[in-house]
C-alpha positions in Angstrom: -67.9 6.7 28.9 -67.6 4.1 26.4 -64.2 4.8 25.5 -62.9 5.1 29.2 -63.1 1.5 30.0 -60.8 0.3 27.5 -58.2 2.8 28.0 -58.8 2.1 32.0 -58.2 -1.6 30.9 -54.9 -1.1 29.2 -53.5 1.1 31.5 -54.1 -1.4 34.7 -52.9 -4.1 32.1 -49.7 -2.1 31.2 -49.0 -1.8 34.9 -49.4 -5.6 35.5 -46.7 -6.4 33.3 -43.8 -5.6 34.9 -44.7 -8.2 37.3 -44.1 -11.1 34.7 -41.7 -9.4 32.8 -38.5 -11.2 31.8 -35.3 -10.0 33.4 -31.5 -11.1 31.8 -28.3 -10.8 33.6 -25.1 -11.0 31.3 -21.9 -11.5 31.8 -18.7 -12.7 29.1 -16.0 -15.1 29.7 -13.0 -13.4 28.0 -10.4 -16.8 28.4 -11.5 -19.5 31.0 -7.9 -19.5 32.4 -8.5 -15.6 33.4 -11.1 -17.7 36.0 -9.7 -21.1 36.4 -7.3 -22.6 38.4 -4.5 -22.7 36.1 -0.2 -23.2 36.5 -0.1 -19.2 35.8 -2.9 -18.5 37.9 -3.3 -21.1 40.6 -5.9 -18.6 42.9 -8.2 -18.2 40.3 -11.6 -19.0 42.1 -14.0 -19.5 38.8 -15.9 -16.6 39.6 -17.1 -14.5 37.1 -20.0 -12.3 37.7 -21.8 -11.4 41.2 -25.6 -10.9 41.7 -27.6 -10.3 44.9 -31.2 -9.9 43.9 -33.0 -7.7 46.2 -36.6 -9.7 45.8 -36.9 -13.2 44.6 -36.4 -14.3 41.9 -36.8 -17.5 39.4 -34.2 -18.2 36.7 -35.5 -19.8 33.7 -33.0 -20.0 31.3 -29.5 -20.0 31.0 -27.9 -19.4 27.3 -24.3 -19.1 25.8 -22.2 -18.8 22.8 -19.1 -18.5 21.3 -17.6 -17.8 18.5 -14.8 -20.6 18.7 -15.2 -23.8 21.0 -12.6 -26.0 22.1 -12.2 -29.8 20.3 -11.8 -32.9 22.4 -12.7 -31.7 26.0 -13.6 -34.4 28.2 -14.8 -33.6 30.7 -16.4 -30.5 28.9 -16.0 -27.4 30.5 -19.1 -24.7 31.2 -20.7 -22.2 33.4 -23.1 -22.6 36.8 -25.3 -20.1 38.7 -25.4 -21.0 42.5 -26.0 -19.5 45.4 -24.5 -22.5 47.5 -27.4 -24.5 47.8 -28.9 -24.4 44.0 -27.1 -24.6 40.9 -27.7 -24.7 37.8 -24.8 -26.2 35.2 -24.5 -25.6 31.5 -21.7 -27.2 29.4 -19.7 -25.6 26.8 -19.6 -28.1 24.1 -17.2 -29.5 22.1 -16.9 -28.4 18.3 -16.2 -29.9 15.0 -13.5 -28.6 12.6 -14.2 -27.3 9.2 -10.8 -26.9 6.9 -8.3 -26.2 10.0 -10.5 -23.8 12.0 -13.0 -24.9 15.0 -16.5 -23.7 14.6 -19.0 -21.4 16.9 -20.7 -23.3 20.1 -23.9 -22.6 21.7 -26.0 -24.0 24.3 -29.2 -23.7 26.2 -30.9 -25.2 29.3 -34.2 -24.6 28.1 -36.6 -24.0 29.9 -35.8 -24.3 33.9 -37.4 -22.8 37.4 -35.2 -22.7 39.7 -35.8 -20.4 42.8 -33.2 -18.1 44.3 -34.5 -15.9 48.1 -33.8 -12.3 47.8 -30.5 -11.5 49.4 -28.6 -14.3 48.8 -25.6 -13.7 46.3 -25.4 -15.3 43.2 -22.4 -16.4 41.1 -21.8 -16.8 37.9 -18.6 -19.2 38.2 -16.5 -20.7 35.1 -16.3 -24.5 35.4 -12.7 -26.4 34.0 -13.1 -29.0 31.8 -10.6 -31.6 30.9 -7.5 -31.4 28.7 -6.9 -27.6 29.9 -9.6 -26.9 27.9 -9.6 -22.7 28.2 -12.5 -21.8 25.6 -12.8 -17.9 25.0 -15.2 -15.5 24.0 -18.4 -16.4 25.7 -21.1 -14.7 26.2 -23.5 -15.6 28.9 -27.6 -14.9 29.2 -29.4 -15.9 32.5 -33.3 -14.9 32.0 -34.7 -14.7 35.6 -38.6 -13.6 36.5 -39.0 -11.7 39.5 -41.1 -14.2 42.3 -43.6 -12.7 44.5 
């Protein structure tokens, strides 16, 4: 009997975690002109990735990196996640130049909580910056909780 509580603990604890678990939802920017309004592809509509959770759901955190940012953008360019009411906007920053070649980029919102109702779509859109800035190679990570 002693040893039937504890495993009776874990399991009911096992099956509580799902619940708080940490969910990701990825997508990758190949060249922002593939998305962006551009003179060789003036219908682009910045939209990247499409999500429609089925429950709520919280995002709260939005990452990305690249191998090889842009120098001089101004604005700078970036990603948002929206459903039309909430967004959340993360730039792609400018890099420095080391012997001729631009370096990696990465950013992060940190930590954020931003609600999004179940069945309401979700896009992941590619924001123009300034000086046709068209960074490449970007990998997005949104980290989302499931709300109850």
């Amino acid at each position: 009997m002693k040893k039937v509580f504890p495993l009776l603990t874990l399991a009911l604890g096992l099956l509580a975690l799902p619940l708080h678990a940490q969910n990701v939802w990825t997508s990758k920017i190949d060249t922002f002109s593939n998305y962006v309004p551009v003179p060789s592809n003036p219908n682009a509509n910045g939209i990247v990735s499409v999500f429609t959770p089925a429950t709520n759901i919280t995002v709260n955190r939005i990452q990305l990196s690249s191998p090889a940012g842009q120098i001089g953008c101004s604005p700078l360019p970036g990603i948002k996640v929206t459903d039309g009411t909430s967004t959340v906007f993360l730039a792609i920053p400018n890099t420095t130049a080391t012997n001729g070649n631009v370096g990696p980029v990465t950013n992060d919102t940190g930590a954020i909580s931003v609600l999004y109702l179940a069945g309401n779509q979700l896009r992941l859109k590619a924001v123009p910056g300034g000086n046709s800035c068209n960074p490449y190679e970007i990998n997005i990570v949104v980290q989302y909780s499931v709300t109850p």
